[in-house]
C-alpha positions in Angstrom: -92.0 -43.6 -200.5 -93.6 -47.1 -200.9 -96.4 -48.6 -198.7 -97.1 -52.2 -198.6 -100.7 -53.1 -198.7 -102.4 -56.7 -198.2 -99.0 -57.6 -200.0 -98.8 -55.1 -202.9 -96.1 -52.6 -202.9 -97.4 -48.9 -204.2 -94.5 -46.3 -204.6 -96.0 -42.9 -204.7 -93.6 -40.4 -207.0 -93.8 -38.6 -210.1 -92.0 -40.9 -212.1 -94.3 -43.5 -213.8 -92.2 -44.6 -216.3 -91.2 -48.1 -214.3 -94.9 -49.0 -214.3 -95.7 -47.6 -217.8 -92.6 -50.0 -219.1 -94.5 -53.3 -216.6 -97.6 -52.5 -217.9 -96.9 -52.4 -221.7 -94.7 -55.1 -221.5 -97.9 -57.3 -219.1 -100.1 -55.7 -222.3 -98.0 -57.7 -224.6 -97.5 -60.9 -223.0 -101.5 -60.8 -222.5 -101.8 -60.1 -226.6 -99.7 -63.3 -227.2 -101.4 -65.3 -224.7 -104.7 -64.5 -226.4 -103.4 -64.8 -229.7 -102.3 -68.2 -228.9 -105.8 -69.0 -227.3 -107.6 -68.1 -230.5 -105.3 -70.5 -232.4 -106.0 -73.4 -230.9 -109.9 -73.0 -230.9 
């Protein structure tokens, strides 16, 4: 089931492992963008 609120889509189930894969992988990408920050200060 998936409800689409103010343009974000929320699937209610028991299976979180889709979002727990997006999230590490958003976690990562945030890491290296900060990592790159630092660098150049």
């Amino acid at each position: 089931m998936a409800d689409n609120i103010r343009g974000l889509t929320v699937e209610i189930g028991a299976d979180a492992s889709s979002f727990n894969k997006e999230m590490s992988s958003m976690r990562k990408a945030a890491q290296a963008s900060q990592t790159e920050l630092n660098a150049s200060n």
